[in-house]
N, C-alpha and C positions, 0 to 999 in steps of 0.2 A: 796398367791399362787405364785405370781413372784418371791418373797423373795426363795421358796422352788427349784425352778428352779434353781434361779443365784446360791443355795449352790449345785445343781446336775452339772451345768456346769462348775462350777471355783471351785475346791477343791482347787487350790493352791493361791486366795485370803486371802493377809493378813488378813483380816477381817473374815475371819474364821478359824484361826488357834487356837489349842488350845498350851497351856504350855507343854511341855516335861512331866511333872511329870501325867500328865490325860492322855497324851499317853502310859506312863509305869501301870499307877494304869486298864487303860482297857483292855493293852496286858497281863497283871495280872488273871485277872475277867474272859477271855475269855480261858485264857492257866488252869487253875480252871475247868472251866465248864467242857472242855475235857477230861482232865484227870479223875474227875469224872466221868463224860460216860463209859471211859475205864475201869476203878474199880469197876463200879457198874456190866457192861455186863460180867468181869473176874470175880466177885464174883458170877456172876450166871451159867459162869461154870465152876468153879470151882471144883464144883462134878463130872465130867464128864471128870476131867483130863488125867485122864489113856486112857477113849477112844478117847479120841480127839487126845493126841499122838498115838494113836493105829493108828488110819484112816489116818492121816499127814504122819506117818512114812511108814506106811505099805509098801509100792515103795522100796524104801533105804530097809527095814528090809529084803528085798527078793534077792535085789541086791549086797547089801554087808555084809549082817551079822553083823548090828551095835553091837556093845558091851559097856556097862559102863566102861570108864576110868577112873574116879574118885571115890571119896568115895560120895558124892553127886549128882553126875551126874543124878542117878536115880530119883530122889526126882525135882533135878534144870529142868533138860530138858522137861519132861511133864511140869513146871510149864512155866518156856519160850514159847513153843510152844502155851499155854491156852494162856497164856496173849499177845502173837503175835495175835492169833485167835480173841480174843477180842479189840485188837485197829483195825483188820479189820472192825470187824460188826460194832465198833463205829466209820469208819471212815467217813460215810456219815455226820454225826455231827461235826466229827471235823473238816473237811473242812467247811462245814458252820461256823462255830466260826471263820476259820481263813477267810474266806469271808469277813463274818460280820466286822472284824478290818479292811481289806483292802479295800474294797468297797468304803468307804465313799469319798478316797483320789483320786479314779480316774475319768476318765470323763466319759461320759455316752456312747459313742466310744468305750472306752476301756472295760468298764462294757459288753457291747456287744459281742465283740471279745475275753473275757473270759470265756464265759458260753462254746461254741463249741470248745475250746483249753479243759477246767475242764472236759468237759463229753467226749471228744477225750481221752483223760488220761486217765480217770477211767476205760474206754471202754480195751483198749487197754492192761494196767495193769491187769486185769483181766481175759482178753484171753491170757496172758504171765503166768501167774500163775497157769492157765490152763492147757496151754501146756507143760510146766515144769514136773507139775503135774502129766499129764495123757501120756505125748509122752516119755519127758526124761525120769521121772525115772521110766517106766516102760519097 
């Protein structure tokens, strides 16, 4: 139990360092898992690409009369906007992955003083997106 302590209070003890290459092979493993998240939540909506651009765009469609520039554009922008849509819902995850790698190295102080800065963000980011949403572009 001491042992578990001294690795929460001293992250930057030689004696618990690892090699560069276990540092790359985990920021590997962990940048994997998200992206997964991501692709699996865009493959589930993926069927719902038309409305999810429908309901996203709706604001802009009324405001400016978007129109396709491209020959692809049609096809590319609902799928951008799906797979925008899906690293949102899997961002509660990917923050934790990227937790989980930075965590280890700080002190327990710090660990502290991150969780009310993490959920101040989220908070914050999301009544921005909001209001974006529901004030500017309507």
């Amino acid at each position: 139990m001491a042992e578990n302590n001294k690795l929460l209070e001293a992250p930057d003890d030689p004696a618990n360092e690892q090699p560069l290459v276990s540092h790359l092979i985990e920021l590997r493993n962990r940048t994997v898992k998200a992206s997964i998240a991501v692709l699996v939540i865009f493959a589930c909506l993926s069927p719902f690409m038309k409305q999810i651009f429908d309901f996203r765009s709706q604001p802009l469609m009324v405001a400016l009369k978007l129109l396709a520039t491209g020959v692809v554009a049609p096809f590319m922008v609902p799928l951008k906007v799906t797979l925008f849509v899906a690293f949102l819902i899997a961002l509660p995850y990917v923050l934790y992955q990227l937790w989980a790698y930075v965590a280890p190295a700080l002190y327990r102080r710090e660990k502290r003083l991150a969780l009310p800065i993490l959920v101040s963000s989220i908070v914050m980011f999301a009544v921005g997106m909001a209001y974006c949403y529901f004030i500017v572009f309507r």
